[in-house]
Structure formats: C-alpha cells, structure tokens
N, C-alpha and C positions, 0 to 999 in steps of 0.2 A: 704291550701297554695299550691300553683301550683309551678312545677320546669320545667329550661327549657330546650330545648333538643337541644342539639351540634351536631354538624359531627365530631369534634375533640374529646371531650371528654366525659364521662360518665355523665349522662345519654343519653345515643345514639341516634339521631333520627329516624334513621332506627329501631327502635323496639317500638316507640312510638305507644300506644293501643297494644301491644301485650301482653297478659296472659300467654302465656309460649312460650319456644323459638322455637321449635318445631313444634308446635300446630298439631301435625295432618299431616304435611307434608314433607316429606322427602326433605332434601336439593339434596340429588344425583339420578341422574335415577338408575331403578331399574333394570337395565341391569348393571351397576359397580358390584352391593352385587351379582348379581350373577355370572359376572367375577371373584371375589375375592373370595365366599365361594365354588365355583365350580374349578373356572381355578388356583386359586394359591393351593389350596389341590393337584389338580393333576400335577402340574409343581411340588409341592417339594413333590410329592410322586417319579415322575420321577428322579430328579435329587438326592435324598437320596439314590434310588436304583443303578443309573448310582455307585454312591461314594464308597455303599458295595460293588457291584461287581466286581467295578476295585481295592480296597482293598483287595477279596479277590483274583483276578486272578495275581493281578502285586504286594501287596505286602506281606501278611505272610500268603497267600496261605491256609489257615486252613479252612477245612469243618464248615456249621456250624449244631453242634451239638446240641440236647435240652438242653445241659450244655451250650452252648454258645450264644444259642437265648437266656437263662433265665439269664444269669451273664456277657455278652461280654468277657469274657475269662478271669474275673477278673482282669488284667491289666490295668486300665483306670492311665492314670496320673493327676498330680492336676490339669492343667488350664484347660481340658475338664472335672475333675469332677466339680470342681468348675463353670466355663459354664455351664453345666448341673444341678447344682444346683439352681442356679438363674433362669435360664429356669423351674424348676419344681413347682418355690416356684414363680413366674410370672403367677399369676393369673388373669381369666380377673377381679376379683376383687382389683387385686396388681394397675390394670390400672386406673380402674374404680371407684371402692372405695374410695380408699385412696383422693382422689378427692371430692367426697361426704364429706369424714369430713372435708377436709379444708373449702370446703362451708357453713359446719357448722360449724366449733366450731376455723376456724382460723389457726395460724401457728404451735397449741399443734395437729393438727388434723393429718398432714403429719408427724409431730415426732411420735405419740404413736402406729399410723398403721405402721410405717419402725422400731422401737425397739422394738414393743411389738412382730413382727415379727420375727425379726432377731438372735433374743437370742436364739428360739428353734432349730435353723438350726446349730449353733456356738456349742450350748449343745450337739446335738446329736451327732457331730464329738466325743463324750467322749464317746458313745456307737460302734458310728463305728468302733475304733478303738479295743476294745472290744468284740465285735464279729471278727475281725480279728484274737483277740487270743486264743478266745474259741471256736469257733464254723465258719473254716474258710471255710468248707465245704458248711453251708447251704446256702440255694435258697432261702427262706423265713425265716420270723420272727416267722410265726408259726408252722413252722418246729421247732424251738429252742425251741416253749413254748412245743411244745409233746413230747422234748428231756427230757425236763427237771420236766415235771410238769405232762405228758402223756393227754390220749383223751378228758376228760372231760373240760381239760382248754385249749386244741386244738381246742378244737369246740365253743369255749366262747369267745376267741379272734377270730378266723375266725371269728365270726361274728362282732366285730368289727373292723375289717381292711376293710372287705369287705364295712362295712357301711361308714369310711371314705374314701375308695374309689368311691362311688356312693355321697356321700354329694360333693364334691371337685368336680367330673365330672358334676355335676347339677348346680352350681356353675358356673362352665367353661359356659356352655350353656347358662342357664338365663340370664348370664349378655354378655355373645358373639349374643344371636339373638334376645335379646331387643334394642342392640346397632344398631345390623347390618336393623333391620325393621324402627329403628329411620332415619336411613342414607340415605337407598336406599328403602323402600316399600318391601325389600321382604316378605313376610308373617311368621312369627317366628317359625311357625309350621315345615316350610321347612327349614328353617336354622337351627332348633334344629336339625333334619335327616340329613342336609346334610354335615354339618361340620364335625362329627366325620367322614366320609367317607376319608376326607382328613389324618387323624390319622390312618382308619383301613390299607388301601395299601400299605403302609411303611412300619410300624410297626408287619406287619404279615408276609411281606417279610423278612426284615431284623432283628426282632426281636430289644432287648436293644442296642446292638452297634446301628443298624441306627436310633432307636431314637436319643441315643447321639450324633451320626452327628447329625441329625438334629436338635437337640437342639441347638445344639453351632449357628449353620447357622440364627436357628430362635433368640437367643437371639442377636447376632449381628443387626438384622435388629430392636428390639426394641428398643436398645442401640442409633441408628441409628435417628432415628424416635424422643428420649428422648430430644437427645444434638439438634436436631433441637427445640424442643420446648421452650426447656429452652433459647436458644439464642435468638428467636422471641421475647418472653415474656420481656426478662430483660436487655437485650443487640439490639438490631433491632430496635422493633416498642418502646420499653418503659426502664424504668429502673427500680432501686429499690426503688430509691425516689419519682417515679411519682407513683407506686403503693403503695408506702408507704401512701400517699397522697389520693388516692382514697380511701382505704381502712377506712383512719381514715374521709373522709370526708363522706362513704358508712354506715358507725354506727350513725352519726350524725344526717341524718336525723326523723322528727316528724314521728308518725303514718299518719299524713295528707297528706307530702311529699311522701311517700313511695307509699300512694293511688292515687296520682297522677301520680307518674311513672310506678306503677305496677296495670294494670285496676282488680277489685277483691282480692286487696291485705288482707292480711291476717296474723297476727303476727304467723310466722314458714313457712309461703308457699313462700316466698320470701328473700332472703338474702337482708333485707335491715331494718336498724334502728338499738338500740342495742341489743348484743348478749346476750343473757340468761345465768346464770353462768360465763361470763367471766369478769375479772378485767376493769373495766370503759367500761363493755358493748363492750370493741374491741376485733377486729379480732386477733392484734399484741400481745399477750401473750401469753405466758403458764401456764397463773393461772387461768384455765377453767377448773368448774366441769365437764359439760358435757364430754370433750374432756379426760381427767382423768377418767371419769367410764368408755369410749370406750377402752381406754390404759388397762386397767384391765380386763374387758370381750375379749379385742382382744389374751394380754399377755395367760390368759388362756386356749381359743377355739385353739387358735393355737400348743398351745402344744400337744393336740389332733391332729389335721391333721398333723402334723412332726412324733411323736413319736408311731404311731399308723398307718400312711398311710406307705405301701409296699414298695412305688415306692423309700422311701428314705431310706429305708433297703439293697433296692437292689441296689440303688447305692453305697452303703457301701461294698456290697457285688459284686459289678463290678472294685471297685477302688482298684489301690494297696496300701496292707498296709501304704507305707510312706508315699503313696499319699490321703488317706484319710483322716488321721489327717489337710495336711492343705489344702486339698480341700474346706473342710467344713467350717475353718474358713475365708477362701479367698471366698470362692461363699457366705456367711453370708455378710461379709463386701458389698461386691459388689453390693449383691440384696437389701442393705440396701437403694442406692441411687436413685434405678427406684421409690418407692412408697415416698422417700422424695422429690426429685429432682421432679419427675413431679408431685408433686399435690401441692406443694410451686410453681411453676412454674403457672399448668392452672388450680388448685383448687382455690388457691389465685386471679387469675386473673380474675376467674368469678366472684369473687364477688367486686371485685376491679373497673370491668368495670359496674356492674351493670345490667348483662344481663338478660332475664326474664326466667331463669331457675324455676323450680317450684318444691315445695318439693319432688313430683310424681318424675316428672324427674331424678333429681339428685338423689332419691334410684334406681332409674333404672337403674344407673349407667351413664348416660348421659351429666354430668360436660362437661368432656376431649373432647367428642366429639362436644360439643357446645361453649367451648371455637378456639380448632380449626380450626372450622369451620369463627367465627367470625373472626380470622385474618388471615387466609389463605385461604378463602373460601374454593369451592370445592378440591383442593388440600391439605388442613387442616384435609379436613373430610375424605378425603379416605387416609393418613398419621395414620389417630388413626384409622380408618377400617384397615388397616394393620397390625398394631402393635398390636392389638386383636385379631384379625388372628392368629398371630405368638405367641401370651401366648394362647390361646385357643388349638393349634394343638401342640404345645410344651408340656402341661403339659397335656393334653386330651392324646398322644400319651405316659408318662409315667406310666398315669394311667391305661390304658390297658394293656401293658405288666405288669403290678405289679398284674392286677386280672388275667389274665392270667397265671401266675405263681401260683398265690393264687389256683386255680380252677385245674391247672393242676397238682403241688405234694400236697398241704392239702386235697384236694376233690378223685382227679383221682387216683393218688399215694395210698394213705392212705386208703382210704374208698371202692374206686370202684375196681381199678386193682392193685394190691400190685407189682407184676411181670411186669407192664407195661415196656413197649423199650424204648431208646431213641426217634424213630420215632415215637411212639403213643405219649410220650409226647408232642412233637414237634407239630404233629398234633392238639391235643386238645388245646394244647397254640392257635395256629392260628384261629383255631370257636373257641375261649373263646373270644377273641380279636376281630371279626365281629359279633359276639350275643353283645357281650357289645356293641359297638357303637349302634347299632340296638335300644336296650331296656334303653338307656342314652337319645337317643332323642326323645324314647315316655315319661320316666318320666319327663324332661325337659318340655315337653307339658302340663304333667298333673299338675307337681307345677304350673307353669303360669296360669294356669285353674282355680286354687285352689286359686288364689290370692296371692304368695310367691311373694316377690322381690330380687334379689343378696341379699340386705342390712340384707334382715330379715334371710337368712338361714346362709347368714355368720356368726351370731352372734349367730345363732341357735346352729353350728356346736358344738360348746364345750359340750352342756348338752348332746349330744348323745354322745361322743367317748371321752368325757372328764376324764370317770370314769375309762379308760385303759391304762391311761399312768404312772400313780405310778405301779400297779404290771410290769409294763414292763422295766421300770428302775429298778426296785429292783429286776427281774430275771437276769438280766444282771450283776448286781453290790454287790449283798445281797448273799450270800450263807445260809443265815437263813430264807430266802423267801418263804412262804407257798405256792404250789401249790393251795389246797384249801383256803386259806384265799383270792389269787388273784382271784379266781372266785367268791368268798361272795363278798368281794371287788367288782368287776368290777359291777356284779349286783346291789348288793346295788348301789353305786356309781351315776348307770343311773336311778332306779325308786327315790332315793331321789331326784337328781337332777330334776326331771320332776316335781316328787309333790311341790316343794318349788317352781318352777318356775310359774306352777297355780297356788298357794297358794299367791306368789308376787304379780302376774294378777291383779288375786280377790280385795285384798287387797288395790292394789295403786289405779287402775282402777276403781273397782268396777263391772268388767265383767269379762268375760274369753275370748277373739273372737283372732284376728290373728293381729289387730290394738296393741288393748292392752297388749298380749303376746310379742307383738314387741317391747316393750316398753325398754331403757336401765336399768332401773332401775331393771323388770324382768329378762331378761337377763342376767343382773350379778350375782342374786340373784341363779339362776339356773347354772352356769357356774359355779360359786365357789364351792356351796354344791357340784356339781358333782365331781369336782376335789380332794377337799379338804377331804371328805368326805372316799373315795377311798381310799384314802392315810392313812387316818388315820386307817382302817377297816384293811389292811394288814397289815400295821405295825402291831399294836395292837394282831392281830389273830398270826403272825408269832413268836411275843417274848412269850406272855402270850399262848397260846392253842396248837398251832403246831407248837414250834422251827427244822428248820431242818438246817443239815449241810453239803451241797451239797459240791462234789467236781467239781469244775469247768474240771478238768482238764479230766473227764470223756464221756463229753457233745456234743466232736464230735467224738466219736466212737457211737453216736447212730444216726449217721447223714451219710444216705449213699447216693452216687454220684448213678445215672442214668445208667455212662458211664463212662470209665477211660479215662476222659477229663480232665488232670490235670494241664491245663494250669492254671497257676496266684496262683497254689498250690504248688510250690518246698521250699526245705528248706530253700532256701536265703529268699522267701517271708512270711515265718514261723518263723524267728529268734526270740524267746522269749526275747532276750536283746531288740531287734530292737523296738520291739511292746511295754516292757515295757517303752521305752525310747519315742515311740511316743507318749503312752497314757498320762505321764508327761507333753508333751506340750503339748497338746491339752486341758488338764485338767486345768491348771495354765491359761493359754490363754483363754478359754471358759466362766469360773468363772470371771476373771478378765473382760474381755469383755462385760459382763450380768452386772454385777453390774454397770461399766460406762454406759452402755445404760439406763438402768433402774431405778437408783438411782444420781450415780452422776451428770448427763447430765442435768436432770430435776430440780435438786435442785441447781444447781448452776445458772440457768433461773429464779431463783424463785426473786432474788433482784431486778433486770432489771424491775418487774410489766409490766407497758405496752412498749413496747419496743420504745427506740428513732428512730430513722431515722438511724444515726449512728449503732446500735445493728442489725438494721431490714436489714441494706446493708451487716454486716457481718455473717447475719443468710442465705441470697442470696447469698453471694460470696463462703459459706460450700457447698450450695448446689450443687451449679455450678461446683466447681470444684470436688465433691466428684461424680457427674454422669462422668462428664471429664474422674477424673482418674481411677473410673470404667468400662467406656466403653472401654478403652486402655488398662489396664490388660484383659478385658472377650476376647477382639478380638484378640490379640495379643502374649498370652502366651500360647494356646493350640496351636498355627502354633508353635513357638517356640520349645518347644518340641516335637512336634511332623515331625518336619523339615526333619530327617531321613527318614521317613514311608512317607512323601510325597514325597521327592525327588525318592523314588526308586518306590511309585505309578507312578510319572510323566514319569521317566524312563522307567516302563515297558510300557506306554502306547506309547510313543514315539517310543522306540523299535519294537513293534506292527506294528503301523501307516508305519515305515520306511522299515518291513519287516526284521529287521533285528536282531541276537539272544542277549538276555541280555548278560551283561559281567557276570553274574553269571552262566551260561549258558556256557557260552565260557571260562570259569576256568574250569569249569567240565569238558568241553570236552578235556581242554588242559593235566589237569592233569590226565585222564584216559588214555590219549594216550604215556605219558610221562610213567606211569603204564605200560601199553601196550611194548612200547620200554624193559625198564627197565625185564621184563618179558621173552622176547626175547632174549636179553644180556644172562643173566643170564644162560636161556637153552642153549645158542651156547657154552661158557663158562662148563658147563657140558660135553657137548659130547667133548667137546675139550680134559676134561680130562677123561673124559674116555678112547679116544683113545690114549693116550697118555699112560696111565696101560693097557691098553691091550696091547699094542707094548711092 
C-alpha cells in the first residue's frame, strides 16, 4: 500500500526515495566545520584568557599558584559551581544521545537519560560536602584514597579515574567529529585532533578558574540554542497536539506503508510502524521495556563517570563549603532539563515528522542535527554544530585539568619527585594538559576505526569504572572501610563485570562480536554485576575479614599543600557546625530527590498507559518551562553574585582605559599621606616640649 507525500505534513516530500537523511552529504560547506572547530576554539580561548587576566590584574590580584591552577582558590560560589556543573555533566552525548532514545523507545527515552542522570550529580553534593570536612586540603580524590588506605589502593583507583577520564573524553569526540563530518565534510580524523586544541589554550593558561569562566559562558550558549529549539518545535512551526498526532499516526502504519516511505525499510532501521516493547506499540508512554533497561544501565554507568571521574571532585574541592552543598543540587536540577527538554523537543519530532533518519545515524548521534537542520535549514545545523561545540570544549576542558591534577600530585608528587615546587607542579599540569588533548584525538580515531559508536561506549562506560564507586562512597562515609577489601572489590568488580557481560553476548546472541556485545540486554547484564558485585565484596570483606576503625578526623594531616596557598582554607570556611549543618541538607534533599526521580515520577506515569493528548500537552508544557526556568537561573545567578568582583573588574578596567588611579588606590594614598601629616604633628609637638624643659 503506497502513502502520499505532502509539503505540509509528514511524510515529507522532499525526502521522498531517500534511505537516510544524510546519505553521504553534508548539508553545510565544509569551510563552516572548520570555522567553528577552528575559529570558535580560538575566539574563546582568546576571550577566557582576556577574563583571567583582567580578573587577575583589576580584581583579587592573586598570583596563580599550582594551588590555584589545581583548586581555583577554593572559593567558587553556588550559581558558577552549579553552571559548572551542568557544563561538565553536558555531554555531547547529553546532546546527542538523549535524542537517539527518544527516536527509539518514545517519551520514557528523554525521562530515563535526564533522571537516570541526574540523581548521581544530586548524590554526590553528599560527598562534597564531606570531603569539605575531612579532607579540605586535598587536590584529588586519590590523594584521600593514599590518605586513608595508602599506595596499593592509590595506584588501583588511579587507574580508575584515569580510565573515566579517557572513556568520557572519547565520548566527547566520537560523538563531536561524527556530527561535525555529518554537517560540513570535515574529515573526523581532523576534528578528533583539532577540537581538543580549543580546550588545551585556555585551560593550560588559566588552569580550573578559566575553565569555570568558561564553562558558565559555554553553558549559556547551550541554554541558548535549547530555548530556541524547544520553541520551533512546539510553539512556532507545530505544537503539542499536532505532534501528538503524528506520532500516534507514525506507529500506525503497515510494514507495507513504512516500505513505501522509507526505500529498504527494515523493522528497527527506521522509526516507523509500532514500537517493540511499548504499551499499544506508541511512542507516548512510559511503559516501555526497552526504554526501562536503558533507565537502569544509564542509572548505573553513570554513577561511575560522577563518583569516579576527577573533574567532579575537584569541583568539590574548588567550591566553598556552603556553596557546595547547593551547587550541586541546583546544577543536578538544572542539567536535568537540557537532556529532557531537547530530545522531547527534536528526539520526538524526528520521529513525529517522519524523517529518514537510519538506525546507523541516530547511534551516531545524528537525531538533533537532522531534525534542525530540517526546520531551520542551514541555520538549524550550525545552531546544534554550536551547541556541540560548547558541550565538547566545556567538559573536554574539565577533563584535562582533572588528569592534569591526577598526573601531577598522584603520579609526579607521589611516585617521581616527592620534593616537587609549586612551579614544577604547575609546569607538569600544563604538558599533562597538551599530551592529553594530543593522545584523546588519536584514541578517538582508533575507536572509530574499531567500529565503536557514542551509543556503544556510553553504555559500555559502567562495566569498566562501575566496580569503584562503592569502595569510594564507603571511604568517604564508612570508618569500618577496608582499604584491602576496596582493592578485591574494585578488581573483582571489573573482571566479573566483563565475564557476565560475554557470557550475556553468548548467550542471547549466540556470538561474541561488538553488534552483539552492544546489545541492552548485555549491557545491563555487565553494568550490574559490576556495580553491584563491588558493593557487595567490600562490605562483606570490611565487617567479616578486615573490620577497621578509622578516625576521620585524622585524614587531613596526611594531606599536604604544595604551597602555603590557603585561600578557601581559613576557619570561617572550616566551621565543623557550618559543614555538619550543610551535609544535613544536602543529605535530606539528595535522597529525597533520587527517590522522586527514580521511583515516584515513573510510577505515578504508570496509569496514564498511553498518554492522551491532554497528558502529552502537560508532559510538553514541564518541559518547556523546566529548560525556561533553567536557562534563567544558569545565566543569571552567577552574574548575581558575583556582581561585586565584576563591578570592580569593570572599574579597574575603565580606570586603565581613562588613565586614571583606582579609588582603592586613591584611599591608600590618601591615608598614607594623612599618616604622613599625622607623623609630622606629632614630632613638632615633641620638640615643642622639649624646648619648653629645657628652658
């Protein structure tokens, strides 16, 4: 049975006879991809540095020391740590992904990747706060594990941090120069090299403060990019009812249908007919298996890349106390609305319009870009080549400084020069920071080589780094914590997790290859055991074999500073009441938090079955207004507080410009001269009386 093709509506006939949307040819010239991965890296490598320097010349003046390139002075307040968090946790797969499962599994697709997410970022504010009280000193997380546990679980978790940091930067790439080859022809080869270049200039410059400038800068323009989309989509060209409508008319059709609009259709290469696992075959529910075991392998892997990756330790460890606690849960909320708000927005709409996305594509990460593209044309596509851009060099440039850090006190400190300077640290942070970008975009080549896709290592992530996030909460929280049982633990943890996951392969598939390793069902099966497995091998080892009974209260006298850089360490930011009082809320709120995402949210969607029209406008109208009033807190609450420090950067530069002395400058001088007088007085005043007993 033939369908017929509109200029109004779905099925489009501008893409009649096309196999995929794509096919082979770049929508943009390929002079844009290398405007954007070339000229916007070094525009905000320039403008980030412009920010430190006049920071540090016009406002708190402070050298920056290897304490301060590794920790920004510990001072960070909440709405920049909080920006900074949804910046780190802004993946291009936050972009990209999340969008992929709305094209498969519907509207449970965009909920399970933004809560299966968001919970671990919400959690971890319960450790941040935490190492605030124990350990206010340290630069690293594996500083604290040799504090506490010494070399051999030093060098056990190095290796796992180090490994979530190179999975997450691989990550970034795959899914930033498959996009960027998609859009303009550049060759993925050179986009994998040339992107981090945009992360190394900054970031080597200015260290963690100018990442956090520029994070904030960068998440503003994704924010930016978000609230346009969402308006096109659901507000502009369409609404909620006419996608509601496509949607439910897009399941509907035959296999016959679907062959006739999509040329070599094929049940799973094409979003169209009904869905596998979901309630009446629709897109509109959330009673989809599929979309439920992504919710659980995503909930899992992710705990890994938060509780295990650097870069969110040392925002912990850059934040002030009060401000960490709700940093963490203000940047959690926040970042929750990029990965719901746009892939309900153009995950949904791709498959709503019918577009000839292919399942290839859409792991590739390619949804967002081929929805934008279709209703904005070339303006659309380089709208999401931007906003990839800015999650690619945003969390690319945390990851760098966090192995940077990793390489310079766990490796260089510890291992190679115990006596190391400030300045040798500083140095090696800086080539730790250009070696990594360097050897990021040859592995980034070599996955793609290999046949990996974002989709497949995203999911990958958890069996590798899944098995170190129990012993790392229970060093933090447990005083009965076995230093040896977290190394059996983390070990065991990763070779069970690997064997069950070939063992799953085998089993469902009946092969072992990189198809069927991909498979969710593997994937879960490997993500659990890893996790779960871990968990239980510490506990276990810690009460029954080696009970110990640490004093927390010991843990930062084996933690030594570099350099007597004690900014963001005086006793106001030390107050044992303060920290006990912050860790209470964050704790009450984190829990609470987790369980609404994860449990109640889901089960009270469960009666609704397939959603009405009515349900599906008020599931559009959460979204809209939750990126809304996210984008307005990320942009607006770090100028907020920080309104002081700019007005008196704009001051000193103006001052500058006009030649003329700051008024702080002109106190000084007024009160040394007043000194001066005063000085003067005083000695006439002497000899007065002197001469006065002498006569």
């Amino acid at each position: 049975m033939s369908v017929s093709f509109t200029n109004d509506e779905p099925p489009f006939q501008q893409y009649e006879g096309q196999d995929s949307f794509f096919g082979g040819k770049p929508p943009l010239p390929e002079s844009v991809g290398w405007a954007v991965v070339v000229g916007f890296g070094a525009l905000f490598s320039v403008i980030t540095t412009i920010i430190v320097m006049a920071q540090r010349y016009f406002g708190e003046k402070g050298e920056i020391t290897s304490e301060h390139f590794n920790t920004a002075g510990r001072m960070i307040k909440t709405g920049l740590t909080a920006s900074v968090i949804v910046s780190q946790w802004t993946w291009a797969a936050t972009l990209l992904q999340s969008s992929n499962v709305a094209w498969q599994y519907g509207v449970s697709g965009p909920f399970w990747y933004a809560s299966g997410a968001t919970i671990q970022v919400i959690l971890f504010g319960v450790l941040a706060i935490s190492l605030k009280r124990i350990a206010p000193s340290a630069h690293t997380v594996c500083e604290i594990v040799n504090a506490r546990w010494g070399r051999t679980a030093h060098k056990t978790f190095l290796f796992f941090c180090l490994a979530a940091n190179i999975i997450v930067t691989a990550m970034l790439l795959l899914g930033g120069a498959a996009t960027v080859e998609a859009l303009t022809g550049v060759d993925y080869r050179w986009a994998s090299f040339l992107i981090p270049w945009g992360v190394i200039l900054y970031t080597a410059s200015g260290g963690l403060q100018a990442t956090f400038l520029a994070s904030y800068l960068h998440t503003v323009i994704i924010f930016a990019v978000l609230i346009t989309m969402i308006f096109i989509v659901y507000i502009k060209d369409y609404s909620s009812d006419a996608i509601y409508d496509y949607l439910d008319k897009t399941v509907n059709y035959s296999p016959e249908e679907c062959a006739s609009i999509f040329p070599g259709y094929e049940p799973g290469k094409f979003a169209c007919g009904p869905v596998d696992g979901n309630r009446d075959g629709s897109y509109l529910t959330m009673l989809s298996s599929g979309g439920l075991m992504f919710g659980v392998i995503n909930i899992v892997g992710n705990f890994g890349t938060v509780f295990v990756d650097q870069s969110y330790w040392q925002s912990a460890i850059a934040a002030r106390p009060a401000s960490a606690a709700r940093g963490y849960v203000l940047g959690g909320v926040c970042w929750f609305a990029i990965p719901f708000s746009l892939a309900t927005s153009l995950g949904l709409g791709s498959t709503a319009l019918l577009l000839p996305i292919t399942d290839v594509e859409a792991g590739d990460g390619l949804v967002p870009p081929a929805v934008a593209f279709h209703l904005l044309g070339d303006a659309g596509a380089v709208l999401v080549l931007v906003m990839l851009f800015m999650a690619i060099v945003s969390t690319g440039s945390a990851e760098s400084i966090a192995v940077s850090s990793l390489v310079a006190y766990d490796v260089y400190r510890e291992y190679i020069n115990p006596d190391a300077t400030g300045d040798q640290i500083l140095k090696v942070s800086r080539y730790v920071i250009v070696g990594f970008g360097l050897f990021m975009g040859a592995l980034s080549i070599a996955l793609k080589e290999i046949g990996l896709s974002l989709g497949w290592v995203y999911l990958f992530m958890g069996i590798i780094i899944g098995s170190a996030v129990a012993p790392l909460w229970l060093m933090m929280k447990w005083s009965k914590a076995s230093g040896t049982g977290a190394i059996i633990a983390a070990w065991s943890g990763l070779v069970l997790g690997v064997i069950f996951w070939l063992v799953a392969s085998q089993v469902r598939e009946g092969e072992i290859s990189i198809d069927a390793l991909g498979t969710n069902e593997s994937m879960l099966v490997g993500n659990l055991v890893a996790i779960l497995s871990s968990a239980l091998i510490h506990v276990v080892y810690s009460i029954v074999i080696d009970p110990q009974d640490f004093d927390f209260t010991t843990l930062n006298t084996k933690i030594t500073l570099v350099e007597e850089d004690l900014r963001g360490l005086s006793e106001e930011e030390q107050d044992p009441r303060m920290l006990r009082k912050a860790e209470r809320w964050i704790a009450r709120r984190g829990y609470v938090l987790t369980i609404l995402m994860i449990f109640v949210w889901p089960i009270m969607s469960i009666p609704a079955g397939k959603f009405t029209r009515a349900y599906f406008a008020f599931w559009v109208l959460l979204a809209i207004a939750w990126g809304f009033g996210a984008a307005i807190v990320i942009a607006v609450l770090p100028l907020v507080e920080s309104s002081a420090e700019i007005n008196r950067v704009l001051g000193g530069m103006m001052n500058a410009l006009l030649c003329r002395k700051p008024a702080d400058d002109l106190a000084k001088e007024e009160s040394a001269e007043t000194e001066e007088k005063k000085v003067v007085v005083d000695h006439e005043f002497e000899e007065e009386n002197a001469e006065e007993e002498n006569a």
